[in-house]
C-alpha positions as CSV (number, residue, x, y, z in Angstrom):
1,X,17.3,-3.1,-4.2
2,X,17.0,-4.4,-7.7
3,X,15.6,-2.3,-10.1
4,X,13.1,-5.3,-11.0
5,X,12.1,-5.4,-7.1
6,X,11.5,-1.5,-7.0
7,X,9.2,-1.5,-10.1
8,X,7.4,-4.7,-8.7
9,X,7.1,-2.5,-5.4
10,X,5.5,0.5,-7.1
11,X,3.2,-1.4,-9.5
12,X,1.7,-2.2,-6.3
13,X,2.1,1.0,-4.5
14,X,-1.5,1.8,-3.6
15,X,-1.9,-1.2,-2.1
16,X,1.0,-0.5,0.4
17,X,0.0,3.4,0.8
18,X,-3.3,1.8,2.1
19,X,-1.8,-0.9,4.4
20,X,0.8,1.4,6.0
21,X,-2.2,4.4,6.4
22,X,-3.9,1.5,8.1
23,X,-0.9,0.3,10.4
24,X,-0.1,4.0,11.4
25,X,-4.0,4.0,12.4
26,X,-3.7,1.2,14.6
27,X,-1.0,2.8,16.4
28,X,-3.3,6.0,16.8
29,X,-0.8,8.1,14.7
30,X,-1.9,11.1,12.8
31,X,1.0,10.4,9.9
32,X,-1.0,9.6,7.0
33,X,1.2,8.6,3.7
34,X,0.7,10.8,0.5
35,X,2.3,8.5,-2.0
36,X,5.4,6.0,-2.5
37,X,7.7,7.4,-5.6
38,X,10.8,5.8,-7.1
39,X,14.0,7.7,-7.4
40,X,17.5,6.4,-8.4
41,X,18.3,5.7,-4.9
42,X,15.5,3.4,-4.3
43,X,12.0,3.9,-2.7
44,X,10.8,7.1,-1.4
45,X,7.7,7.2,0.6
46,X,6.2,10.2,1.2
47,X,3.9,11.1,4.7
48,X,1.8,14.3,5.2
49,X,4.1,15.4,8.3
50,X,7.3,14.5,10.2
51,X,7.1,11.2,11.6
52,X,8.2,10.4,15.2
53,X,10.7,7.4,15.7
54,X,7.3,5.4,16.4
55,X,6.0,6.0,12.5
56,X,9.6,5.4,11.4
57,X,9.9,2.0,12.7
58,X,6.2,0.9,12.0
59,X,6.6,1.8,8.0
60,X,10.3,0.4,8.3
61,X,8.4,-3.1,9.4
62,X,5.5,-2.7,7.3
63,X,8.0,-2.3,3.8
64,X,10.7,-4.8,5.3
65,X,7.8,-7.5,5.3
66,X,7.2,-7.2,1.6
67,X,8.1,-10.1,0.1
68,X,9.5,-7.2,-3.2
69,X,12.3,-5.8,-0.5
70,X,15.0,-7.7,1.0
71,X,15.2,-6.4,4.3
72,X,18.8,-5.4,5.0
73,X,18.3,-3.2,2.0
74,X,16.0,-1.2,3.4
75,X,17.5,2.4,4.7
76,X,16.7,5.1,7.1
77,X,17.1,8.8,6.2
C-alpha cells in the first residue's frame, strides 16, 4: 500500500471505525473496533477482543472495498 493511500485511509479513519462497528453489528457480532493506526507495515486496525474467522472476513471486505486500498494488498495476520 502506498504511503499516500495509507495517510488518505487514516485521515478518514473514524469514518471507517464507524462503518465496520456498524457491519460487525449487522452480523450480530460483539467485536467492536477501538481504532485504525498506521505502522510501517501498513494499516493496523484494532478490535476490543479476538475476532472469529466471521469478523476477519467481514472487516477484510469492508477495508478491501475502499476505494484508498487496492485489494490484493490487503493482508491477514
Amino acid at each position: 500500500m502506498s504511503n499516500d493511500n495509507k495517510t488518505k485511509f487514516i485521515e478518514d479513519s473514524c469514518n471507517h471505525v464507524t462503518n465496520i462497528d456498524r457491519t460487525l453489528k449487522n452480523i450480530k457480532s460483539e467485536v467492536i473496533v477501538n481504532f485504525i493506526c498506521l505502522n510501517q507495515s501498513g494499516v493496523t486496525i484494532v478490535t476490543n477482543k479476538v475476532v472469529s474467522p466471521l469478523d476477519l472476513q467481514t472487516i477484510e471486505s469492508y477495508v478491501k472495498s475502499t476505494k484508498y486500498i487496492i485489494a490484493k494488498e490487503v493482508k491477514i495476520p
